[in-house]
N, C-alpha and C positions, 0 to 999 in steps of 0.2 A: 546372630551372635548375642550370648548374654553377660551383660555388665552385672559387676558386685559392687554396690552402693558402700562407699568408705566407712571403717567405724569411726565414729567421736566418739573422744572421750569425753566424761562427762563432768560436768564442770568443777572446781574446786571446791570442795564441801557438801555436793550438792550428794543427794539421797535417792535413789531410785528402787521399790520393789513391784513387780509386776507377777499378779498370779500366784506369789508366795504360800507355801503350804509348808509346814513342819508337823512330823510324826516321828514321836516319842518310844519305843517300845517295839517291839514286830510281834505279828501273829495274835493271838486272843490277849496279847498284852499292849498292843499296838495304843495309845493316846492323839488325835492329831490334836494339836495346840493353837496352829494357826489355820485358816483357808481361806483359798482366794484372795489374799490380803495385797494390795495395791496402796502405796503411797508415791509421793514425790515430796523430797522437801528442799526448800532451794537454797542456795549457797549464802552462809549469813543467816537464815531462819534461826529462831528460835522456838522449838514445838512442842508442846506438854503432851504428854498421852497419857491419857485418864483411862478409867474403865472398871469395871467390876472384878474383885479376887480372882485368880484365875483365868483370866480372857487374853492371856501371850504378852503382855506390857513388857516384861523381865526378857521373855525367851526374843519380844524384835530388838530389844538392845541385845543382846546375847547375838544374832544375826549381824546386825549390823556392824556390831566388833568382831565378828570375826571368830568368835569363842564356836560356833555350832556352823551347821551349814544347813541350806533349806534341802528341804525333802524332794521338792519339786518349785519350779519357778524361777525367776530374776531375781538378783538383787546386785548392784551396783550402787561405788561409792568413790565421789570424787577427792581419793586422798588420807591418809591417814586417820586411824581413827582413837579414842582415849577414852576409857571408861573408868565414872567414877562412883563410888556402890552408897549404899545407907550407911554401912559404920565405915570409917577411915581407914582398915587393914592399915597401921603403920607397922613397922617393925619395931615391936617393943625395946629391942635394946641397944635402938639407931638415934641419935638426936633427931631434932626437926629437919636441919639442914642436911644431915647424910642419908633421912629419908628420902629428902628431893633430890637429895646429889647419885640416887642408886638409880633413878629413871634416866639419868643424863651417863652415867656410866653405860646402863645399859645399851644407849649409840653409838658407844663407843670415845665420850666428850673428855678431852684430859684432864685429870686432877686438878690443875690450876685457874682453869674453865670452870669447871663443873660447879668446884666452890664458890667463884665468883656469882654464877649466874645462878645458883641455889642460893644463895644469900638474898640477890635481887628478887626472884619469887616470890622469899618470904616475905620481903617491905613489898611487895604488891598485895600480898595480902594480908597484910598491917601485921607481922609478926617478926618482923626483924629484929626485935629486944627477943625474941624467942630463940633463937634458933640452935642453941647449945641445950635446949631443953627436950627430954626425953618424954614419950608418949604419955606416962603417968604423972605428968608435971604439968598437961594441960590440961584446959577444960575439953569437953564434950567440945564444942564451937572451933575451940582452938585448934583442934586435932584435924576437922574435917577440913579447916582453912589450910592446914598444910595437906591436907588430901589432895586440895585443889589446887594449891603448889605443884605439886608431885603432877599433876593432868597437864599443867601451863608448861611444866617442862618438857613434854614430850611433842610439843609443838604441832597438835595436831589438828587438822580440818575441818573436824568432824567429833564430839561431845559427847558423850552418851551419860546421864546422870541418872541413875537409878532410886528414888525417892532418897537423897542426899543428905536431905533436910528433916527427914521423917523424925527424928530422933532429938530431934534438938529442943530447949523451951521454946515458948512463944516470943522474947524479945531476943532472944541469939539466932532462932530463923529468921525474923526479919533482920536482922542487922546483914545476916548471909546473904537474906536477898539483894539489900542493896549492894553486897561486893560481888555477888554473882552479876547481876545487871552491868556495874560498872565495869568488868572487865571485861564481859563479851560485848559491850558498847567500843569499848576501845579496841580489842582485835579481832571481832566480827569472827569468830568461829562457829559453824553450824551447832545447833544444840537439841538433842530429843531429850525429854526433860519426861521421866515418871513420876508422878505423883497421884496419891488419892486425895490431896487437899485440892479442892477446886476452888479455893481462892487464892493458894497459890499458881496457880494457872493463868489462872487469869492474871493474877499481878504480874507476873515474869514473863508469859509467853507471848510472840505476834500470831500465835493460834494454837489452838485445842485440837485433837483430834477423840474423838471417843471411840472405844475398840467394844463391839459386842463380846458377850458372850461363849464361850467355848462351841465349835473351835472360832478361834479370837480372829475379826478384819475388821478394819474401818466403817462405820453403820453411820458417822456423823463428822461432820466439818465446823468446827469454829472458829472464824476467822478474828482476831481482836485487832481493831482500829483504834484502839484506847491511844489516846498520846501518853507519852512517859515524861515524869516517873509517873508512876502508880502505887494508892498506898492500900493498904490488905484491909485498913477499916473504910473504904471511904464510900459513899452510896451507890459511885459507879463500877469501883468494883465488887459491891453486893449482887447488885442489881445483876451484873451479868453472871455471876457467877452463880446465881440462884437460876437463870437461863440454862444454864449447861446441867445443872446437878438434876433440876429437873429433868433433863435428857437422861442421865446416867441413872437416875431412881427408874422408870420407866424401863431402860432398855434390862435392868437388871431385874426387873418386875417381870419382865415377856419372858426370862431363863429362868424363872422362879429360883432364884439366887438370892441370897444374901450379903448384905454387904456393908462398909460403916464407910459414911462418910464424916466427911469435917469441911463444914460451910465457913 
């Protein structure tokens, strides 16, 4: 007699792809983007994925929300997922608060709710004097922090940030970083975190993953044991982050690729 071993499910937040392959295109037009590509990431992690132009960074967020599907492979995720891009898509002609309040509608949250807890968002992320203000009334900064309103409303598991910050000056992405940091200190949501800044990587994330070359899998592991906080000039995170970049020059040196980073 044969037994069938029970599924689990897999834990809340947690990330699982095994064997992943996505292809682009069919026939003489076919692209594959990702191969063989295997991660885990666990419940609470915070992951940066680095990598050279082109090496699938975009298209495993794109998977793991849910936007594409794999070509071939596993992929599993425990729980909800919330993706948030480089520019802030708000709705140009919605205030701050009825942009958060249109992700809390979209569950269905009654109008008297929705306001309430659209309001709260924004004092989480320090714009509560905002929230009557339309998308061209804010700054660059300010806009992405109701992005990230708009992500916290939809209450979800699982993170997905697509170089966020890429856009921002140098003293409004750091100020981001520390309210990114401090909010997912306090509600421990999974985070895969794109970036070509490898010192922010290092600053933000409890690991690096680096993605080879087309087609794009995991070629490197970096794990950061840094205590926090962590500051983006400080020697220890030079030091490491000059450790990783050196990985990423190299592996982008082997696909004779080009590529710009920012140390």
């Amino acid at each position: 007699m044969t037994t069938t071993q029970p599924v689990v499910p897999l834990a809340h937040g947690a990330v699982r792809l095994r064997g992943v392959r996505k292809v682009f295109g069919g026939r003489s037009a076919a692209v594959t983007v990702l191969q063989d590509l295997d991660l885990d990431v666990a419940p609470g992690e915070f992951l940066a994925v680095v990598g050279g132009s082109g090496c699938g960074k975009s298209t495993l967020l794109s998977l793991v929300a849910g936007l594409t599907d794999p070509t071939s492979g596993t992929l599993e995720v425990g729980g909800k997922v919330a993706l948030m891009f480089q520019e802030a898509t708000l709705l140009p002609w919605l205030t701050a608060a009825r942009n958060v309040e249109l992700a809390l509608e979209l569950q269905g949250v009654g109008r008297s709710e929705r306001r309430d807890r659209a309001r709260h968002l924004l004092g989480r992320v320090r714009l509560g004097r905002y929230a009557e203000k339309r998308p061209h009334e804010l700054s660059g900064g300010m806009r992405q922090r109701v992005a990230l309103a708009r992500v916290l409303a939809q209450d979800a598991a699982v993170v997905c940030m697509d170089e966020p910050l890429g856009a921002l000056d140098a003293l409004t992405r750091d100020q981001m970083h520390d309210l990114v940091e401090d909010i997912w200190l306090e509600s421990r949501f999974t985070v895969l975190f794109v970036t070509h800044n490898v010192r922010e990587a290092v600053r933000l994330a409890d690991r690096a993953i680096l993605m080879g070359g087309r087609p794009g899998r995991v070629v490197d592991d970096h794990p950061n044991p840094m205590p926090r906080p962590r500051v983006m000039d400080s020697p220890a995170v030079a030091t490491r982050a000059g450790t990783l970049t050196q990985s990423l020059k190299e592996e982008v040196a082997s696909h004779d690729q080009s590529d710009y980073f920012v140390i």
